[in-house]
C-alpha positions in Angstrom: 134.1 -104.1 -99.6 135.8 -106.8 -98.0 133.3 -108.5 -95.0 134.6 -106.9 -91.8 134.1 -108.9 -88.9 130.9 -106.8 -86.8 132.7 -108.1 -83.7 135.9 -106.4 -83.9 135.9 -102.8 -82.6 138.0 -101.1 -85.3 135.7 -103.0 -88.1 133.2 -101.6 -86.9 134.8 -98.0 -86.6 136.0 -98.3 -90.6 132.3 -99.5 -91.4 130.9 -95.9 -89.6 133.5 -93.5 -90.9 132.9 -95.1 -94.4 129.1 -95.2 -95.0 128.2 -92.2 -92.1 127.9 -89.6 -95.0 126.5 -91.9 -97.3 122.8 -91.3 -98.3 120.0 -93.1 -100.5 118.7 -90.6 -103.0 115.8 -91.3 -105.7 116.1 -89.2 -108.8 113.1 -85.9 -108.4 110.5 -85.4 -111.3 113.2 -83.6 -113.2 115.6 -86.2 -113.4 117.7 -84.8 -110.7 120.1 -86.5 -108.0 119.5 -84.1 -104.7 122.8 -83.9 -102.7 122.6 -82.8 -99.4 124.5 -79.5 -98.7 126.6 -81.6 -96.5 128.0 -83.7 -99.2 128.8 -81.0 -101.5 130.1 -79.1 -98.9 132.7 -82.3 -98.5 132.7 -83.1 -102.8 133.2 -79.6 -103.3 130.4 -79.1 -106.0 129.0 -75.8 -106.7 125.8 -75.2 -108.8 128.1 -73.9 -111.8 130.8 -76.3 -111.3 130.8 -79.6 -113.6 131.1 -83.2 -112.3 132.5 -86.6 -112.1 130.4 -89.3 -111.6 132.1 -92.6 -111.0 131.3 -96.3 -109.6 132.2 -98.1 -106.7 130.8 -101.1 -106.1 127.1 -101.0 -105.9 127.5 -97.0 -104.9 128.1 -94.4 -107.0 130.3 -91.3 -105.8 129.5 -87.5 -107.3 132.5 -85.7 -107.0 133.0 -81.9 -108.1 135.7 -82.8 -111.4 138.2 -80.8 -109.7 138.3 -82.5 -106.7 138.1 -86.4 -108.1 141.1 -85.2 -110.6 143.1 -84.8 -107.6 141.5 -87.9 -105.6 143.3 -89.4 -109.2 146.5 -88.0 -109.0 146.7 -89.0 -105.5 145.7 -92.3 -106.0 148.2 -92.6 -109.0 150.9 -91.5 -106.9 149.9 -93.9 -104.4 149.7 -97.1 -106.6 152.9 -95.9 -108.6 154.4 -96.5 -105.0 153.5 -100.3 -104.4 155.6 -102.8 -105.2 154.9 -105.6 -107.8 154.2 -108.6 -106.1 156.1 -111.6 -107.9 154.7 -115.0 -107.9 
């Protein structure tokens, strides 16, 4: 992420919406990432459902494969939008 100045207000905001719901986890005896109910609530996972895994930065993100195809088609639709910039 880009460094956001800790002495701007809306930094500050951005920073807490972004990393509030994030959480450290350490993989259990089995080999198993434990996601608070919270989070799958928000990935939409369900214990039958498969999942996405993806990077970002030095995070990773677990998302229910339903949901992060649509996070991708939203995103495509977004950057189909932007305009080349021409040097």
């Amino acid at each position: 992420m880009v460094d956001l100045p800790v002495t701007e207000k809306s930094s500050r905001q951005l920073r807490r919406a972004i990393f509030s719901g994030a959480v450290d986890s350490k993989l259990d005896s089995a080999g198993r990432i434990p996601i608070p109910e919270n989070l799958r609530e928000y990935s939409e996972i369900d214990i039958n459902g498969e999942v996405t895994v993806t990077g970002i930065g030095n995070a990773i993100e677990i998302w229910s494969t339903k949901m992060w195809k649509k996070i991708q088609n939203d995103a495509d639709y977004e950057f189909a939008n932007i305009n080349e910039v021409k040097g």
